[in-house]
C-alpha beads as a LAMMPS data file, in Angstrom:
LAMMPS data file: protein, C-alpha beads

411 atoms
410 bonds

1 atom types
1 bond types

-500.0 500.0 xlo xhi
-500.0 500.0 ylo yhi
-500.0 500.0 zlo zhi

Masses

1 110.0

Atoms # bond

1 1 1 21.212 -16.517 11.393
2 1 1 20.416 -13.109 9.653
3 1 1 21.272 -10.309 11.756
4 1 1 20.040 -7.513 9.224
5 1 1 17.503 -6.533 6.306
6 1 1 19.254 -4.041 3.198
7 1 1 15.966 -2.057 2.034
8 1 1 15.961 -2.060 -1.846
9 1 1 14.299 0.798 -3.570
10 1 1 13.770 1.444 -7.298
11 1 1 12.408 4.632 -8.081
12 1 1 13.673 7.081 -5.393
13 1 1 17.078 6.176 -6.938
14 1 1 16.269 8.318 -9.946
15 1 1 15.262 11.598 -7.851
16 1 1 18.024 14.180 -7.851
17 1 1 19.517 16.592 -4.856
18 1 1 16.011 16.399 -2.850
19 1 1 16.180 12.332 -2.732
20 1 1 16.994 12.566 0.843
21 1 1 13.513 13.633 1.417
22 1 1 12.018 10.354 0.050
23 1 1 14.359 8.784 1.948
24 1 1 13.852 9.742 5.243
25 1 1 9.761 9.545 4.445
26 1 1 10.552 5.535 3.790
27 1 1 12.710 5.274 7.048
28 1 1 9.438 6.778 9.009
29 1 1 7.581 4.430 7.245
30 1 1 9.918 1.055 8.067
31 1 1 9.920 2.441 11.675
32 1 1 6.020 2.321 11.786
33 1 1 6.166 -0.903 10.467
34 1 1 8.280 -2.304 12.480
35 1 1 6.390 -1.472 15.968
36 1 1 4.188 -3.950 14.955
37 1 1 7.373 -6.666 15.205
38 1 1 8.809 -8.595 18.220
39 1 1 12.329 -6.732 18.712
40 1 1 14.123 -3.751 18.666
41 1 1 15.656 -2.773 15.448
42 1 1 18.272 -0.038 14.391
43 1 1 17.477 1.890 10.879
44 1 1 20.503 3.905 9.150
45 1 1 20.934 4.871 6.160
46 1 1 24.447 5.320 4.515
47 1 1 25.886 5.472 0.828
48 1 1 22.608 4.826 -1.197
49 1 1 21.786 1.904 1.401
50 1 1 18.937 1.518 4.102
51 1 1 19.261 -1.150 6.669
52 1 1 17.351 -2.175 8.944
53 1 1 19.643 -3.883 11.632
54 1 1 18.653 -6.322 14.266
55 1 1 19.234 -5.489 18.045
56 1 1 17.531 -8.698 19.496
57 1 1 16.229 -11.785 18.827
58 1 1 13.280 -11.359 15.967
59 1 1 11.032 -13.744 14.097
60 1 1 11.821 -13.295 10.291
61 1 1 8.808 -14.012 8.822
62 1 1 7.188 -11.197 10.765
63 1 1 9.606 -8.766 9.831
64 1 1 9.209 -9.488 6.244
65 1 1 5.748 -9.586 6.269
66 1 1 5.580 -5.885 7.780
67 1 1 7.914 -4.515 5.488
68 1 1 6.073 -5.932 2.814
69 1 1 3.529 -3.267 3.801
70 1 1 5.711 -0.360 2.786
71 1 1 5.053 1.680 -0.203
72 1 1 8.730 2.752 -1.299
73 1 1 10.441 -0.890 -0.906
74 1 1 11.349 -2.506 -4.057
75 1 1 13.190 -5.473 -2.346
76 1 1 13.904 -6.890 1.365
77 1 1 17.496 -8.793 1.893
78 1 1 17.763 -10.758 5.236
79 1 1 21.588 -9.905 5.345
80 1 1 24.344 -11.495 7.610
81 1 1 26.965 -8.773 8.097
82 1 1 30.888 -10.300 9.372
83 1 1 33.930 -7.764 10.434
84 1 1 36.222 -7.789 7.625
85 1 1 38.989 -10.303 9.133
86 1 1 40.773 -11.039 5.889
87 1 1 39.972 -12.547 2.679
88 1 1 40.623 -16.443 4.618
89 1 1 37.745 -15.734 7.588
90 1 1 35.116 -14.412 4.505
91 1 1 35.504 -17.479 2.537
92 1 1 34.763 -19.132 5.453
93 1 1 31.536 -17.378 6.428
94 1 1 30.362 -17.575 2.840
95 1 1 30.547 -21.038 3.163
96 1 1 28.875 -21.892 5.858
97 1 1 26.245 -19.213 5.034
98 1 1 25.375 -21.301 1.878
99 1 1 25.407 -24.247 4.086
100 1 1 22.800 -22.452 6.248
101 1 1 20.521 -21.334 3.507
102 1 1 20.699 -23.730 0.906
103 1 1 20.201 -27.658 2.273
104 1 1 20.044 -28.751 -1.085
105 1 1 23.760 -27.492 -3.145
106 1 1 22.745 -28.986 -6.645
107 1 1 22.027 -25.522 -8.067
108 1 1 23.955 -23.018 -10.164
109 1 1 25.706 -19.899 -8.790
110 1 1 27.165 -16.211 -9.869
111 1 1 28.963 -14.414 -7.597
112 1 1 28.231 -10.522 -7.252
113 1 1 30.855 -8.889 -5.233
114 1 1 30.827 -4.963 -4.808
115 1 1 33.793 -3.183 -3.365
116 1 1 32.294 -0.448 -2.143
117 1 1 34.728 0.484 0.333
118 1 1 38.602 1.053 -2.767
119 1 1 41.016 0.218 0.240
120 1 1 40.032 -3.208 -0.014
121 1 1 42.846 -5.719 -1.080
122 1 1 40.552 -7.338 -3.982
123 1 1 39.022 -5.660 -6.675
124 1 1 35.272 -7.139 -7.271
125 1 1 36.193 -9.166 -10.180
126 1 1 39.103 -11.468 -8.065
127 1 1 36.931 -11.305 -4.824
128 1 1 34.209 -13.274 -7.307
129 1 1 36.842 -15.494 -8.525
130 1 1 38.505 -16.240 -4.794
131 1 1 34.739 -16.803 -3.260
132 1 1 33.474 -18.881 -6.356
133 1 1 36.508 -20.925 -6.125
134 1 1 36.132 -21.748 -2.523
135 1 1 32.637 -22.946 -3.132
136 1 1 33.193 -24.984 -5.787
137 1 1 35.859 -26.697 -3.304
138 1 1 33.497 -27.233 -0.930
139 1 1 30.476 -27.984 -2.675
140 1 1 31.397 -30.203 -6.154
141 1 1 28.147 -30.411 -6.550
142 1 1 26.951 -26.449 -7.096
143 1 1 28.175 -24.998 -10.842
144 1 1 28.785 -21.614 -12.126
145 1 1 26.416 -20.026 -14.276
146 1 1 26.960 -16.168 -15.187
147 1 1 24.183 -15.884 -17.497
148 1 1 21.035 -17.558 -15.967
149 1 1 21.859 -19.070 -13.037
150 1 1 19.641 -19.987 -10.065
151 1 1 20.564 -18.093 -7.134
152 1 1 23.020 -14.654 -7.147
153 1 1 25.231 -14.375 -4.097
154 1 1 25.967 -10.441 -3.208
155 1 1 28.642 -9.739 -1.384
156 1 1 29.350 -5.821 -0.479
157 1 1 32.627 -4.472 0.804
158 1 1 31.706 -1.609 2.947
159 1 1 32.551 -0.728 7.051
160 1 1 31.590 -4.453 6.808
161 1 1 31.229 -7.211 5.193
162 1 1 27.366 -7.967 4.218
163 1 1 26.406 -11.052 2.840
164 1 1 23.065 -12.117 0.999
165 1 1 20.953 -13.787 -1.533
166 1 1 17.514 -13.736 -0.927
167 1 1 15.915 -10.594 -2.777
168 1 1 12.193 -10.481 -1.466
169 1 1 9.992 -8.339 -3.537
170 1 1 8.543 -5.653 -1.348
171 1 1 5.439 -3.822 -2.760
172 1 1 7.501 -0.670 -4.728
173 1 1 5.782 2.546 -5.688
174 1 1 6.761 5.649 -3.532
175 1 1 6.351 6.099 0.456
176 1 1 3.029 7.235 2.307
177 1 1 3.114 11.155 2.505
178 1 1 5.489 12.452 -0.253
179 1 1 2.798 12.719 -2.490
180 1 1 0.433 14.980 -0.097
181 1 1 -2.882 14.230 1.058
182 1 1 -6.350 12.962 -0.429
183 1 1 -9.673 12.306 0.868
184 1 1 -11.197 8.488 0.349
185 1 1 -14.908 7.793 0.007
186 1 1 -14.885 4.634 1.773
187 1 1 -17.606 2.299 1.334
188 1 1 -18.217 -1.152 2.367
189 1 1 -17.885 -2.366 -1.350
190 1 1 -14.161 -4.152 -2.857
191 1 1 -13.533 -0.958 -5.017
192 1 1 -12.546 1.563 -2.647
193 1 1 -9.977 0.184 -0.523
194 1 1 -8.377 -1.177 -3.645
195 1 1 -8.476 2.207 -4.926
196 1 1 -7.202 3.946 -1.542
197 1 1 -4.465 1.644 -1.513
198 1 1 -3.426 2.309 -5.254
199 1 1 -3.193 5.890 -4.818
200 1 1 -1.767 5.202 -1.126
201 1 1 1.483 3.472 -3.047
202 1 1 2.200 6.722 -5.338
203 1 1 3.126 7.947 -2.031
204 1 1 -0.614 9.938 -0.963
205 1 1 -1.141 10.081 2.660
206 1 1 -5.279 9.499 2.715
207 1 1 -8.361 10.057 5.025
208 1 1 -10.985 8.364 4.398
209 1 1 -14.992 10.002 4.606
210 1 1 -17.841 7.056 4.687
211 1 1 -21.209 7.341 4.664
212 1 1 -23.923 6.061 6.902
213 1 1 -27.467 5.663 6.468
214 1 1 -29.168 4.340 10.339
215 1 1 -31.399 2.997 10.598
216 1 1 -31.205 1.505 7.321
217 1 1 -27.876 0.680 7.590
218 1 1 -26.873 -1.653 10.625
219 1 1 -23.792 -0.482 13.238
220 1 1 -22.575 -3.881 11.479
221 1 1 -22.406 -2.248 8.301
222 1 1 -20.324 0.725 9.659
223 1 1 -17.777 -1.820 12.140
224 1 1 -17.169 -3.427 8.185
225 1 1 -16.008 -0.157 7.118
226 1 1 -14.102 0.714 9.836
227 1 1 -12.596 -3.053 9.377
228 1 1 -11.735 -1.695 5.962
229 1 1 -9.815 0.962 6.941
230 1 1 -7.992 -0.750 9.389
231 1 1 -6.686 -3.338 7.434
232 1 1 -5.752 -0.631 4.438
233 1 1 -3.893 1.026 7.048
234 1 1 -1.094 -1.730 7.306
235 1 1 -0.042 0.556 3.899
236 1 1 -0.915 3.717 4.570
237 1 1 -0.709 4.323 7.995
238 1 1 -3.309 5.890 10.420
239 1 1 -6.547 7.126 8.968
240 1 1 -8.676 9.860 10.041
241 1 1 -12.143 8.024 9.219
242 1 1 -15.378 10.580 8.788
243 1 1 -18.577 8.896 9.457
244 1 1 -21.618 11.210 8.123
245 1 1 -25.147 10.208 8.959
246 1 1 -26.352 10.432 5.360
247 1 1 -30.202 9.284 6.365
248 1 1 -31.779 12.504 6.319
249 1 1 -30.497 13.827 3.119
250 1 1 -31.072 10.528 1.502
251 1 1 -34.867 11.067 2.502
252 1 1 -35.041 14.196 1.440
253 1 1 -34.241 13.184 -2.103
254 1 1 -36.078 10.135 -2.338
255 1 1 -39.260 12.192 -1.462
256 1 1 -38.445 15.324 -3.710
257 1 1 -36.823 13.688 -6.716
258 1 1 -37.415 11.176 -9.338
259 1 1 -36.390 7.995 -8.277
260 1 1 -34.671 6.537 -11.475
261 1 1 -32.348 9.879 -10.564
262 1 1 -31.766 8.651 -7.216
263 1 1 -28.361 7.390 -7.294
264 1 1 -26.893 10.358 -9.054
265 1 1 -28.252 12.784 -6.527
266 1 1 -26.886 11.463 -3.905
267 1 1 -23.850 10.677 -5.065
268 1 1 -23.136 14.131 -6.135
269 1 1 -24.248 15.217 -2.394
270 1 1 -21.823 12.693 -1.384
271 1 1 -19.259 14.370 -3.546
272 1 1 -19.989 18.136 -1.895
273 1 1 -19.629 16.520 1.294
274 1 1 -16.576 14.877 1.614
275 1 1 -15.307 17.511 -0.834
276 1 1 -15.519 20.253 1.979
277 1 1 -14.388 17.805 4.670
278 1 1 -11.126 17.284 2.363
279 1 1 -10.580 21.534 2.067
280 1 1 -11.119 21.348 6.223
281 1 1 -8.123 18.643 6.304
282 1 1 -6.031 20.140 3.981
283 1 1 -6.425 17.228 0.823
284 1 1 -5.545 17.774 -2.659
285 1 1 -8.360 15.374 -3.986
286 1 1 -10.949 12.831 -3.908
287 1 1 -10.860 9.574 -4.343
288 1 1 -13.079 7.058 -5.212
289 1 1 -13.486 2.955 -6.755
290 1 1 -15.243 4.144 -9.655
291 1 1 -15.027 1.808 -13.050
292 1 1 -16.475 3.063 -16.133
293 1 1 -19.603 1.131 -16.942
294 1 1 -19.621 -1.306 -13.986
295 1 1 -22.852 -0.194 -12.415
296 1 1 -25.546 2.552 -13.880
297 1 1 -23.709 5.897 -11.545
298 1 1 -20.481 5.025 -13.352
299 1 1 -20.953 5.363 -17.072
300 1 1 -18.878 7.960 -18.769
301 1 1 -22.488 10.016 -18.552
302 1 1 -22.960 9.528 -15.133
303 1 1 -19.556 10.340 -14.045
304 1 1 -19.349 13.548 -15.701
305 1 1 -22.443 14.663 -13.957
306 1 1 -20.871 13.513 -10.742
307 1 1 -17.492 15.268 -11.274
308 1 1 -19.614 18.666 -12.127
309 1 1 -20.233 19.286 -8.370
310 1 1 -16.386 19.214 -8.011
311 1 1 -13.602 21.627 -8.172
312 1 1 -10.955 19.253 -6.477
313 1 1 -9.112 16.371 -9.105
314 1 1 -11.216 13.163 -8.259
315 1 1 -8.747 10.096 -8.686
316 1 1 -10.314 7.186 -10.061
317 1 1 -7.336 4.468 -10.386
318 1 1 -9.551 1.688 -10.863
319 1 1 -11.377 3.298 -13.821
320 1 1 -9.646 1.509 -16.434
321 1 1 -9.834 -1.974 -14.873
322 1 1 -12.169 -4.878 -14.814
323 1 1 -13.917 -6.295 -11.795
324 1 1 -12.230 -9.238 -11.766
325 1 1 -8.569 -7.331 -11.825
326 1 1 -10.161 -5.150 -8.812
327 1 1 -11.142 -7.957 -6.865
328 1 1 -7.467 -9.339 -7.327
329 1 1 -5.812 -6.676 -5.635
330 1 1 -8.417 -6.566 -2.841
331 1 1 -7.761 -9.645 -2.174
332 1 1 -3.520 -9.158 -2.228
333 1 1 -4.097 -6.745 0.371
334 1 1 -6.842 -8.685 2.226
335 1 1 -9.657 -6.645 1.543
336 1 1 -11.592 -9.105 -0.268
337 1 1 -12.948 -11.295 2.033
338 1 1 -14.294 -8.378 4.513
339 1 1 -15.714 -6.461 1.913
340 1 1 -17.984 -9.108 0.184
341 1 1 -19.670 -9.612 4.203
342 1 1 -23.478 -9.073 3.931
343 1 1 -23.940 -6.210 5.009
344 1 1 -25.692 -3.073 3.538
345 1 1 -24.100 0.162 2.544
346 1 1 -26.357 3.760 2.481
347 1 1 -26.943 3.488 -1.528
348 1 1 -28.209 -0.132 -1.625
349 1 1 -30.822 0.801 0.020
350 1 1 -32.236 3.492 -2.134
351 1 1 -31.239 2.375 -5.775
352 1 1 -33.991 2.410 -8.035
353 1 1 -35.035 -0.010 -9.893
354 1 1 -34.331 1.544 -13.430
355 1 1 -31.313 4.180 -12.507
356 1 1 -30.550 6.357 -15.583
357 1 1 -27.699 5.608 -16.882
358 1 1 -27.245 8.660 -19.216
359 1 1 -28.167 11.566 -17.328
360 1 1 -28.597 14.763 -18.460
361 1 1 -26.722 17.433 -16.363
362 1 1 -29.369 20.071 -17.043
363 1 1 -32.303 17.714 -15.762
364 1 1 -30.230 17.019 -12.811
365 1 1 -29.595 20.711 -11.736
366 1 1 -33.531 21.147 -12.184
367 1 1 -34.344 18.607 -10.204
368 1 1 -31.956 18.875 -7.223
369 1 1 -33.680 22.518 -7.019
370 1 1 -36.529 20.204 -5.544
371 1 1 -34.227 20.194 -2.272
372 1 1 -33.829 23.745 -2.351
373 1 1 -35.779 24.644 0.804
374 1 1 -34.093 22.013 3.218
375 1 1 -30.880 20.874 1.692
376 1 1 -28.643 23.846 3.128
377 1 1 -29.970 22.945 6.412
378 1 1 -29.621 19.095 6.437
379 1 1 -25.660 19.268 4.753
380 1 1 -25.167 21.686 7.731
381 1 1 -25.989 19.253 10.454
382 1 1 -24.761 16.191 8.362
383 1 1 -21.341 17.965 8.859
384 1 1 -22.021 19.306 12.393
385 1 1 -22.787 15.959 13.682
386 1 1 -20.127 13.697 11.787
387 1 1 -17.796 11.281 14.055
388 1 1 -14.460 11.061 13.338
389 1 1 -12.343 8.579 14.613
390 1 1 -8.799 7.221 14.131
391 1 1 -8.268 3.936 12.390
392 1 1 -4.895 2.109 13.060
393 1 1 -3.518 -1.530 12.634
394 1 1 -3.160 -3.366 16.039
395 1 1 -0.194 -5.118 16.612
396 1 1 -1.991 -7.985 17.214
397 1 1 -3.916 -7.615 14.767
398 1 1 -2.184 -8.204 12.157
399 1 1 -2.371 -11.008 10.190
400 1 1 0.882 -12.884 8.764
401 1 1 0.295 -13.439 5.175
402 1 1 3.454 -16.965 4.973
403 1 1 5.066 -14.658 2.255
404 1 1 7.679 -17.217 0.416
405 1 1 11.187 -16.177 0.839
406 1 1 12.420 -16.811 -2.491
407 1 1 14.965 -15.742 -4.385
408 1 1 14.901 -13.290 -7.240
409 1 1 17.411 -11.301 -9.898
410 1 1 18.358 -7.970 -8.633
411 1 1 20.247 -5.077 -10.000

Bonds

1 1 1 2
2 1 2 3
3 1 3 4
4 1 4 5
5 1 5 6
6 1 6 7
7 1 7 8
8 1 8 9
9 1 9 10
10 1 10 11
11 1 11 12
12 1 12 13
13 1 13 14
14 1 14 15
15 1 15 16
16 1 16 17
17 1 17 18
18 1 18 19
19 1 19 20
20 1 20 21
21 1 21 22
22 1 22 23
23 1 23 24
24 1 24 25
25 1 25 26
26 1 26 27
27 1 27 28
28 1 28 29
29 1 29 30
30 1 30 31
31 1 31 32
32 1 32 33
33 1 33 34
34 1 34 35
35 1 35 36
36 1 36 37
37 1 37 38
38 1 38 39
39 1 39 40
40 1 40 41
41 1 41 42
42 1 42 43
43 1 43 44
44 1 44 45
45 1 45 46
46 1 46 47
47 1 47 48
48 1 48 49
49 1 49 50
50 1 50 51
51 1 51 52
52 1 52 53
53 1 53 54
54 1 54 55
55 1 55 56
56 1 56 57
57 1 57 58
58 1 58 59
59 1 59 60
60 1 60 61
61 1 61 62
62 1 62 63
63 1 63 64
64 1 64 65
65 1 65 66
66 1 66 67
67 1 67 68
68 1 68 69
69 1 69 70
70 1 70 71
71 1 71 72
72 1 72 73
73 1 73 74
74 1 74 75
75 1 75 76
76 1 76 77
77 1 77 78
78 1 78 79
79 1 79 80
80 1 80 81
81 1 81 82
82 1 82 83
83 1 83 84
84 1 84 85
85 1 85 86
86 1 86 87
87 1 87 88
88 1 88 89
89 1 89 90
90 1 90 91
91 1 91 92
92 1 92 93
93 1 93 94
94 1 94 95
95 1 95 96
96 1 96 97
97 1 97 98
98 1 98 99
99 1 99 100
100 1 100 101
101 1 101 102
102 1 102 103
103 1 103 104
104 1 104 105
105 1 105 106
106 1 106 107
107 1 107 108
108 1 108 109
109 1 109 110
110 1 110 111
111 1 111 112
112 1 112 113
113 1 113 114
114 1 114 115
115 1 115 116
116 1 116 117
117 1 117 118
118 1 118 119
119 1 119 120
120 1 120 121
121 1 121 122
122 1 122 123
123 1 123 124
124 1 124 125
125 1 125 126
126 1 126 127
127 1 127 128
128 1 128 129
129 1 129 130
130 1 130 131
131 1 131 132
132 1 132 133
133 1 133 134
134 1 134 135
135 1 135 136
136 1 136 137
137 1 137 138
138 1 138 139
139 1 139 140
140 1 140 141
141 1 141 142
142 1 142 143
143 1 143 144
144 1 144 145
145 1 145 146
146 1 146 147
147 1 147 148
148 1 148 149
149 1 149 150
150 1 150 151
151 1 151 152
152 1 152 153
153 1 153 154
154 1 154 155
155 1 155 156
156 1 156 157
157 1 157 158
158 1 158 159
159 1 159 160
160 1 160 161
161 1 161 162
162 1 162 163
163 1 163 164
164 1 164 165
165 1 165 166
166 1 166 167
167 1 167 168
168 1 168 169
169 1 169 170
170 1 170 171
171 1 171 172
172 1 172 173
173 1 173 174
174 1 174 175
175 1 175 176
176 1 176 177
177 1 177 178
178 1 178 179
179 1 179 180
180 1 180 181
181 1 181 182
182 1 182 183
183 1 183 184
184 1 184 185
185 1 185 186
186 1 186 187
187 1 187 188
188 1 188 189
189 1 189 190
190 1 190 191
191 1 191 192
192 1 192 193
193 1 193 194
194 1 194 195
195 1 195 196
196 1 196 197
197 1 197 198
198 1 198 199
199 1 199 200
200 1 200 201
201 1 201 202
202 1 202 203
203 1 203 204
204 1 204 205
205 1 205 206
206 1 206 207
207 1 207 208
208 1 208 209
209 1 209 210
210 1 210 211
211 1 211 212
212 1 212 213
213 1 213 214
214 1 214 215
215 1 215 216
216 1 216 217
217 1 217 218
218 1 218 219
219 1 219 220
220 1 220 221
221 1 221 222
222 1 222 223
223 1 223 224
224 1 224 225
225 1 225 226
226 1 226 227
227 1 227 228
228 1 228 229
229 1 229 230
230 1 230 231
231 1 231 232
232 1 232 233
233 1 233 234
234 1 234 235
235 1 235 236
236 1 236 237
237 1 237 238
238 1 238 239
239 1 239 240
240 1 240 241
241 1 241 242
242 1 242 243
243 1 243 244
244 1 244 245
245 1 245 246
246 1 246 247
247 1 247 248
248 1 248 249
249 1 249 250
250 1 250 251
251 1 251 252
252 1 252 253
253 1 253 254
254 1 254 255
255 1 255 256
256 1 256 257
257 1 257 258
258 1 258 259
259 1 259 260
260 1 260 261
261 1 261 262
262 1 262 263
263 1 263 264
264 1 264 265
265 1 265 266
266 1 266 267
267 1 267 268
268 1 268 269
269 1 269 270
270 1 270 271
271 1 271 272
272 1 272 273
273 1 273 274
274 1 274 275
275 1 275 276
276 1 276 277
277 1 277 278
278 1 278 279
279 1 279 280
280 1 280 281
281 1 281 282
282 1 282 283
283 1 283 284
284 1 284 285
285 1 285 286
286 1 286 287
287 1 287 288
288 1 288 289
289 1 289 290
290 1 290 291
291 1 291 292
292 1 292 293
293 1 293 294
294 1 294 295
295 1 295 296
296 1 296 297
297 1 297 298
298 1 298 299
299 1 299 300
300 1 300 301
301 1 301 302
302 1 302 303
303 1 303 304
304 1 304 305
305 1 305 306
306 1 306 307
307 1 307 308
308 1 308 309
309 1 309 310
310 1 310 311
311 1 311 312
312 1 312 313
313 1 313 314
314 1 314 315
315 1 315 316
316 1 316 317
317 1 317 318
318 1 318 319
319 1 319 320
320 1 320 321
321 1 321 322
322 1 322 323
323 1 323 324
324 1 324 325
325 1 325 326
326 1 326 327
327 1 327 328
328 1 328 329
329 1 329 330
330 1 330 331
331 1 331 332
332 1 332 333
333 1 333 334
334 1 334 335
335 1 335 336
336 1 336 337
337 1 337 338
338 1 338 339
339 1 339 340
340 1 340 341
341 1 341 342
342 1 342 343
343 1 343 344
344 1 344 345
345 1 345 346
346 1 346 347
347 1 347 348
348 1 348 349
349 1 349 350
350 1 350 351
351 1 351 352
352 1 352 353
353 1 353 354
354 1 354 355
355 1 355 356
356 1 356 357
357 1 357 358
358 1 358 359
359 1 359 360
360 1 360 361
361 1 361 362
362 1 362 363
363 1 363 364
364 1 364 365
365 1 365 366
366 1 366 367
367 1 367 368
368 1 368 369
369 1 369 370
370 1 370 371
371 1 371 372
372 1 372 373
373 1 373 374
374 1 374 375
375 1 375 376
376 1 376 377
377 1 377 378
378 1 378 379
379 1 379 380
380 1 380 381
381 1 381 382
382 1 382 383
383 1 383 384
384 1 384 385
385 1 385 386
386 1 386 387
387 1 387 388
388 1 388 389
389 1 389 390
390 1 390 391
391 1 391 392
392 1 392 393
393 1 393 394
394 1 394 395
395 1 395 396
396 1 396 397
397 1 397 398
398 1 398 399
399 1 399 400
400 1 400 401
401 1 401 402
402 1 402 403
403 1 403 404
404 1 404 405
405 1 405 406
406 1 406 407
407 1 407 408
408 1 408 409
409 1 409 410
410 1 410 411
């Protein structure tokens, strides 16, 4: 029945003369969407509109799904567009296309009409009163209902006629790579790819750096990772993944430093690392799943000693949230259930039993000098021998999440 989607977005509409640009960064991200669709599909943009029309058969649910991946949409219309044959012929499709959509008339009804095109014979106002009118004579049973009613029926004059009702919520914020570039320490916990896809929706295009720890971490651990990634991907498009064998340096400072330190120490190695693998890409920042005072390395203590090693902004948009708020977004964007797998990450290995929880940056500084005479060396071929691979959603890979199409106010 639907032949086309209208793409809804809510803050791009309040950029000025350079809104273009966001624009055409959300139609290259609807286009990468769509690939992963049955179909071809036409996207063109005209008077403040994107649609996204239909050129074959396609399954809707699929379509909806996908573009429910796509940082910049605020809504998704299924639309059924008609030539504009008079004022008799649109009654009649209007009609039938509540007939189609809505089995069940007992419901209450406000007619939107938007003339966007001035040579039309109706102004908006009697186009809602001719359309409401002819509904009302065909279905007694539906009622008017201007202030709170239960479904809005839009109707928009333009080259044609375009016809909907159905305002699916798409996931809003602004689309991948407006916003630059930032470097993701990806681990196999639920904080990171719930913070990669946060900062992924203000529009950051991210790589991701993780780090592996053989043979104490299994090639399990690092396919969960790379599962990670994958399925964050559906958002934010392809990611360059950097794998670091992290086993040697680990060593290094379990043997040369105290071990209630450990955790810090590495994670500020951690930091230096994927900091100079984000200046080699060309990022503008770190980011990490840090929450203050969820484990002993992320008190406000410990995170300032972390940050010291640093001269690139680390985002932390989980920092203010609870674990059980992080583990609801992981599992919105299907993280959840891959991340919780049993398998060990590099730093589970080596925590200590009692970390220090308020470390003192001067003790820390003394005691990484332990490293002194073989850290230079082991960073070096830590970087040297790093893999690097590209992580990308399959098409059939991807997993329909049964989205409801119901109906919501729009502007």
């Amino acid at each position: 029945m639907f032949t086309a989607f209208l793409i809804k977005y809510a803050e791009i509409g309040v950029k000025g003369k350079n809104r273009y640009v966001f624009e055409d960064a959300l139609i290259q991200q609807i286009k990468y969407a769509l690939r992963r669709c049955e179909g071809e599909f036409k996207i063109r943009k005209t008077q403040g509109r994107i649609y996204v029309d239909a050129l074959t058969e396609f399954d809707l649910q699929e379509v909806v799904d996908n573009l429910q991946t796509v940082f910049g949409i605020s809504g998704i219309c299924p639309v059924v567009y008609v030539e504009d044959e008079g004022v008799e012929r649109l009654k009649e499709t209007v009609i039938d296309y509540v007939d189609r959509v809505y089995p069940d008339k007992r419901m209450t009804f406000k007619m939107m009409s938007r003339r966007a095109r001035k040579n039309y014979p109706l102004e908006s106002m009697e186009l809602n009163a001719v359309l409401g009118e002819a509904l009302l004579t065909a279905y007694p049973e539906m009622r008017v209902d201007v202030h709170d009613p239960q479904v809005f029926l839009y109707v928009e004059i333009r080259e044609k006629i375009y016809i909907y009702s159905k305002v699916i919520p798409g996931p809003g914020g602004m689309p991948v790579g407006v916003g630059g570039k930032a470097m993701l320490l990806l681990s196999g916990g639920i904080d990171s790819p719930v913070a990669g896809y946060m900062i992924s929706k203000r529009g950051v295009k991210i790589d991701a750096v993780y780090f592996h720890a053989p043979p104490y971490t299994s090639e399990r651990a690092k396919q969960k990772v790379v599962d990670l990634a994958r399925l964050l991907s559906r958002y934010s498009g392809p990611i360059y993944l950097h794998i670091i064998n992290f086993t040697e340096i680990q060593l290094a400072i379990y043997e040369k430093c105290p071990h209630e330190e450990l955790t810090i120490i590495m994670r500020r190695y951690m930091m230096r690392i994927a900091e100079q693998i984000a200046r080699e890409t060309e990022c503008f920042g770190l980011i990490t799943g840090e929450s203050i005072g969820q484990v002993a390395s992320q008190t406000m203590q410990s995170l300032y000693v972390t940050n010291e090693v640093c001269t690139m902004p680390v985002y932390r948009p989980c920092i203010g949230l609870d674990k059980q708020e992080i583990v609801n977004i992981a599992e919105k964007i299907n993280t959840y259930e891959t991340s919780i797998l049993p398998y060990e990450d590099c730093c589970t290995i080596f925590v200590a039993k009692h970390p220090v929880t308020k470390p003192n940056p001067e003790y820390i500084r003394r005691h990484e000098g332990n490293l002194k005479d073989v850290i230079d060396d082991l960073l070096e071929k830590a970087l040297k021998e790093k893999e690097t691979i590209v992580v990308k959603i399959k098409k059939e890979s991807f997993a329909l999440q049964n989205s409801p199409l119901h109906p919501l106010q729009a502007d």
